[in-house]
N, C-alpha and C positions, 0 to 999 in steps of 0.2 A: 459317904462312900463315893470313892471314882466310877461315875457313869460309864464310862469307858472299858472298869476293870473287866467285865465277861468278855471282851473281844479280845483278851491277850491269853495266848495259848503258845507261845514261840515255843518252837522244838529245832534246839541247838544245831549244829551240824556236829556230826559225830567225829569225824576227821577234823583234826586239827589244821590248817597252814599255816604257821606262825614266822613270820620272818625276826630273827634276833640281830640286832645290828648292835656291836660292841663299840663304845667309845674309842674306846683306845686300840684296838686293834682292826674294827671294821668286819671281824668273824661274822660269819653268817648262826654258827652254831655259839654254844657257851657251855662252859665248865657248869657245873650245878652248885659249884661254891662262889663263881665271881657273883658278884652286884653289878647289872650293868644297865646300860639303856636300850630299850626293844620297842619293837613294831609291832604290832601284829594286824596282819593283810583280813586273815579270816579265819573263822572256826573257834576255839577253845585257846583262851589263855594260859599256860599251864601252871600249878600255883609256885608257888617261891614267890621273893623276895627281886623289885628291880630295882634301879636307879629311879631312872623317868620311862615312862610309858605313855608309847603312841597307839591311837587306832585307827588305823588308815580303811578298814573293809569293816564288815559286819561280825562282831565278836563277841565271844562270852563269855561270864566269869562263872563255870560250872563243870569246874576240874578239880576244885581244891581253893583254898583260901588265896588270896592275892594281896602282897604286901607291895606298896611303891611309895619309896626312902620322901622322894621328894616330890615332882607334878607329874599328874595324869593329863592325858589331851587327846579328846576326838578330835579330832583333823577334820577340815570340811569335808561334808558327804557321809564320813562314818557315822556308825552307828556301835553303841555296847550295851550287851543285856547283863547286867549285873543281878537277876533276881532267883537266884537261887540259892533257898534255904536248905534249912533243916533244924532238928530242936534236940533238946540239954541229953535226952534220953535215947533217941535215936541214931541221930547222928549230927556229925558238925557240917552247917552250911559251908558253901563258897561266898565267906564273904572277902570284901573291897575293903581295904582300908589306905589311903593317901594321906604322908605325910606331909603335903604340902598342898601347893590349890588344884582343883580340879578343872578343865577349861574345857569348853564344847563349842567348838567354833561354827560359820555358816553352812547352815543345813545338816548338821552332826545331828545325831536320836542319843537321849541319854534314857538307860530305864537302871534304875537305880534302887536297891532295897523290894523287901514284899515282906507282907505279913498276911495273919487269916485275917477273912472277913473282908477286908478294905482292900489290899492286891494281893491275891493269893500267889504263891510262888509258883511259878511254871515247871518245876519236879514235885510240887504236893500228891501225894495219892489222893487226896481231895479235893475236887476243883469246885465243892459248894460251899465249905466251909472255912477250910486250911486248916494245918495245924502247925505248919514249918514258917520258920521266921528268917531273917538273917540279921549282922548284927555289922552293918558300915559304917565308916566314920570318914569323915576330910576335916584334915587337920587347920587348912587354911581354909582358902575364898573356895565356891561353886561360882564359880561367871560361866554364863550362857551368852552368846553372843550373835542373835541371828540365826540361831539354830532351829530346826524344824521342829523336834518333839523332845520334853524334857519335864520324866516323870519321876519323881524321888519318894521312898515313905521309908520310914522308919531306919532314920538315916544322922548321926550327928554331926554337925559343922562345925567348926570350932569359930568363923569368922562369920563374913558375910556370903550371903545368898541373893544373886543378882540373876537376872532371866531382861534381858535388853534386845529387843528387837525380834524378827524372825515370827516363827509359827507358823509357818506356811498360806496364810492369809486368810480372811474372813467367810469366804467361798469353799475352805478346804475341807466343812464337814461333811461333802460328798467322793472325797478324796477317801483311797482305800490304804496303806501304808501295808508291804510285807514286812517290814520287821517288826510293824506294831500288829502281827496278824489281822489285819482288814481295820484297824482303828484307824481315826483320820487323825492329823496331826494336834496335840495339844500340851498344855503345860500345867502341872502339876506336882504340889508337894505335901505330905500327909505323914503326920507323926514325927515328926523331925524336932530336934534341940538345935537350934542354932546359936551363936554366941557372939553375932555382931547384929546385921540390919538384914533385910529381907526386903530387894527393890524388885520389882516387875512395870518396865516403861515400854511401851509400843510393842507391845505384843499382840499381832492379828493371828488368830489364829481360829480354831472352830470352838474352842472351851481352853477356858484355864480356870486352877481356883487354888486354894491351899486352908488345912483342914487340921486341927486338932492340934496347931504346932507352937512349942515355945519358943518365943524370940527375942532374945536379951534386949536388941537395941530396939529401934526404931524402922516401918514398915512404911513402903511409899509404892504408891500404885497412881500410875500416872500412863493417860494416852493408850491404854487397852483396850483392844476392839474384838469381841467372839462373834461370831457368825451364829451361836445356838444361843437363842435371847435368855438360857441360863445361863450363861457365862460369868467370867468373875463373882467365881462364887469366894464365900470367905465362912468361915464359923467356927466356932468351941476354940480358937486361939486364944493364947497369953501373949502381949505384947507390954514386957517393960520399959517403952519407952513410947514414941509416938505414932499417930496413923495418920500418913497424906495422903488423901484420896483424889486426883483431879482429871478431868477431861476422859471418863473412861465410857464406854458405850457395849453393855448398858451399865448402869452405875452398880457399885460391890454390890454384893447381895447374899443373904444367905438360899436362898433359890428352893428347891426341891432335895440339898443334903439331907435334912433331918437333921441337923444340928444346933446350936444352940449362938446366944449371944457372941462376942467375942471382948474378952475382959482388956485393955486400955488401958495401963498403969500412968502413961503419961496424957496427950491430947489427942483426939479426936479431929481431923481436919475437912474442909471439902466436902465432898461427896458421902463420906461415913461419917460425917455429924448426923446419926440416926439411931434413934433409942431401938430400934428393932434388929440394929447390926450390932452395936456394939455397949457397953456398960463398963 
């Protein structure tokens, strides 16, 4: 479970401001049948269908589902709460779905997916258990680039998942983040299918770790530094291909998760050459 998850409780802004900016004509508004490419400054996304999708302010996908044809992109600074569900019987979440990569550029917040138990959604009428899920997908790459906090679960990739740089640095778990309601900066991803590789290189941050997730390709963890000596955690993964572990501080670990081995279809490298991490 995300140590982290009890300190997320974000409560939306109800008011939308959404700046729509048309390719082809430059409208600020849109017909609700074009496809087109938008902004949005702050508040609620509203659902339909875009082109590409920007987020330049603090925004949320908890208006209705959100389809974008081709790339999504935090823009440096922004931030997007993607985690609001719902379930088969109740009702249908607002999920994310990207048909193309998803980008989170310097000092961008991604929060992405929720499920019970491990990230409860921030509309559950349950905040001990959950019962609301959501159901996201990016069709291409997740690259993070220097970004400050980028938490994902139950979420499909279809490529690669890349977290490069950033995390607000190894000092930051006294740091209070408002859009992570008081949590400090960190990275994380939990319950996820991904369909390429899964890198995480220079990431200073207060914690990272990734949890329960299948990885078709190959997993490389290189030059990670937390600030909370559980950091880089790792456990209960399938990895079909291989695991580079090098120069990380403190070295992978399965830490205080409560979970278990992590299964290695191909080799073991580095730092997780270690029958206690992995099998």
């Amino acid at each position: 479970m995300n140590k982290f998850r009890g300190l997320f409780g974000f409560a939306a802004v109800s008011i939308a401001v959404l700046l729509l900016v048309s390719a082809s004509s430059g409208a600020s508004t849109r017909d609700a049948s074009d496809i087109i490419d938008a902004t949005c400054v702050s508040g609620s996304v509203p659902s339909g269908t875009y082109l590409n999708l920007s987020i330049a302010g603090v925004c949320t996908v908890n208006a209705g589902s959100v389809q974008v044809q081709q790339n999504l992109t935090v823009l440096p600074g922004g931030t997007l709460i993607a985690a609001y569900g719902g379930t088969d019987t109740t009702r249908v979440g607002s999920n994310l779905n990207v048909g193309g990569n998803l980008y989170v550029r310097a000092n961008g917040i991604l929060v992405l997916g929720c499920e019970p138990i491990n990230f409860i959604c921030y509309n559950d009428p349950d905040q001990s258990v959950g019962s609301y899920f959501t159901r996201d997908s990016v069709g291409g790459n997740l690259i993070a680039e220097n970004a400050l906090a980028v938490v994902v679960h139950l979420t499909v990739v279809g490529h690669d998942v890349s977290l490069n740089g950033g995390g607000g640095g190894v000092s930051s778990c006294s740091e209070s983040l408002p859009a992570l309601n008081g949590a400090p900066p960190y990275g994380d991803f939990e319950d996820m299918i991904i369909g390429g590789n899964l890198t995480i290189t220079t990431w200073q941050s207060c914690w990272d770790g990734f949890f329960r997730d299948f990885i078709a390709g190959s997993v490389t963890l290189n030059n990670n530094m937390t600030g909370d000596p559980d950091g880089n955690e790792m456990a209960t993964n399938t990895i079909g291909g291989n695991l580079r572990c090098t120069g990380n501080s403190p070295s992978p670990q399965i830490g205080d998760s409560g979970g278990g081995q992590t299964d290695v279809f191909g080799h073991a490298h580095g730092q997780c050459v270690n029958p206690s991490l992995v099998r």
